[in-house]
C-alpha positions in Angstrom: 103.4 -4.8 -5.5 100.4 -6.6 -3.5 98.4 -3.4 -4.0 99.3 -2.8 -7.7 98.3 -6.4 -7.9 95.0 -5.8 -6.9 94.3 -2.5 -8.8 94.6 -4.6 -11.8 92.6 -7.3 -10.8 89.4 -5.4 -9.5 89.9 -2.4 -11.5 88.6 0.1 -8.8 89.8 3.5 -10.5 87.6 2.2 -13.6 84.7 2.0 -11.9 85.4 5.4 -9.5 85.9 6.9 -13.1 83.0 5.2 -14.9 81.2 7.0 -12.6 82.7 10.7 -13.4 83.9 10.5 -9.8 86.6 12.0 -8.9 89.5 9.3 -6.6 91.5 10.9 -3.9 93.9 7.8 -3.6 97.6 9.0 -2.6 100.1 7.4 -5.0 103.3 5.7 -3.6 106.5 8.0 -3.0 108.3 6.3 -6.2 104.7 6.1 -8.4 105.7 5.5 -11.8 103.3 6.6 -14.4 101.0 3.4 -16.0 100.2 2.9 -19.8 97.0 5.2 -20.7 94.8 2.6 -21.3 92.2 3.3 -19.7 90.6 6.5 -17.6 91.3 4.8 -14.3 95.2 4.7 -15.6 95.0 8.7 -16.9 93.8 9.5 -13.4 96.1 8.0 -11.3 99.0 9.3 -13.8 97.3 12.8 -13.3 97.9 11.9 -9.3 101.3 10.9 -10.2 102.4 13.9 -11.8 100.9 16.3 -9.8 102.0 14.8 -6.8 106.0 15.1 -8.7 105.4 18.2 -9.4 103.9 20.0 -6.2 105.0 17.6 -3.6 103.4 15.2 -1.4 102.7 17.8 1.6 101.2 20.3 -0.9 99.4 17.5 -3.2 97.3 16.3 0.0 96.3 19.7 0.9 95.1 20.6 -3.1 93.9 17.0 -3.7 91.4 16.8 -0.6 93.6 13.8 0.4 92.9 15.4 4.4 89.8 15.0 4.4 89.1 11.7 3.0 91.5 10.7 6.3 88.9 12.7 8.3 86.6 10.7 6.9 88.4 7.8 7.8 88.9 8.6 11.1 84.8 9.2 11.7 84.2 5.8 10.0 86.7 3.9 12.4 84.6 5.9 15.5 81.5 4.7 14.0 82.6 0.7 14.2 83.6 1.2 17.5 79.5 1.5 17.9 79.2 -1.4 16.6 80.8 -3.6 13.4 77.0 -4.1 11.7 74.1 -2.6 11.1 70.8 -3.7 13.4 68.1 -3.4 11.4 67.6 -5.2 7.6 65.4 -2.7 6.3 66.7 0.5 4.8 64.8 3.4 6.1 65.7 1.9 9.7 69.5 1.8 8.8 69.2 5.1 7.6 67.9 5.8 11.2 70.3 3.8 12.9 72.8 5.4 11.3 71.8 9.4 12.3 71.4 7.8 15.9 75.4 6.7 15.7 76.1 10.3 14.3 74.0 11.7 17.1 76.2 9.8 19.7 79.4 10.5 18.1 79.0 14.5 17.8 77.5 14.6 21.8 80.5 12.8 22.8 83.2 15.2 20.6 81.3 18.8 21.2 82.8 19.0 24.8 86.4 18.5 23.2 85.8 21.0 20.2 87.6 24.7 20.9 85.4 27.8 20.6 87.6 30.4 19.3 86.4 34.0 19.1 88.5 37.0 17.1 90.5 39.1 19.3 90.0 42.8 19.6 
């Protein structure tokens, strides 16, 4: 209820549709459709339905729902570089930020399989 609380107050899945973006939010396990009042409400009720209708398991792999937690899981690995950016100008973050990259894939290449076809 806390998070249903919020969606109404700050109206996130207007703005993400405002925007023609496309939210991969996972819906709860007993999602009930909202009023179509707004885009934001028709897109989660699209996320509801499909979800009923092709399961959860299958809905994250159609939706993209993996990769945003990919994406999640890079972000965390990120902050453990540090919480804040360094630098105040832009161009510098923008540097800053390809040096974190840099770190982060020279630390996972070692761990990452090379598989070659057999035969």
């Amino acid at each position: 209820m806390v998070v249903r609380l919020w969606e109404a107050q700050n109206g996130f899945r207007e703005t993400i549709a405002a925007r023609d973006a496309h939210a991969v939010i996972r819906p709860r396990k007993n999602a009930k459709p909202w009023k179509p009042t707004g885009a934001g409400a028709i897109a989660r009720n699209d996320a509801v339905h499909a979800q009923r209708y092709l399961g959860r398991t299958v809905w994250r792999r159609w939706s993209g729902h993996h990769r945003r937690s990919r994406v999640e899981t890079k972000m965390h690995c990120m902050k453990q570089l540090g919480q804040s950016l360094m630098t105040r100008d832009f161009e510098r973050q923008v540097a800053e930020t390809q040096v974190r990259i840099a770190i982060l894939n020279r630390y996972t290449a070692p761990g990452i399989p090379i598989t070659k076809p057999a035969g």
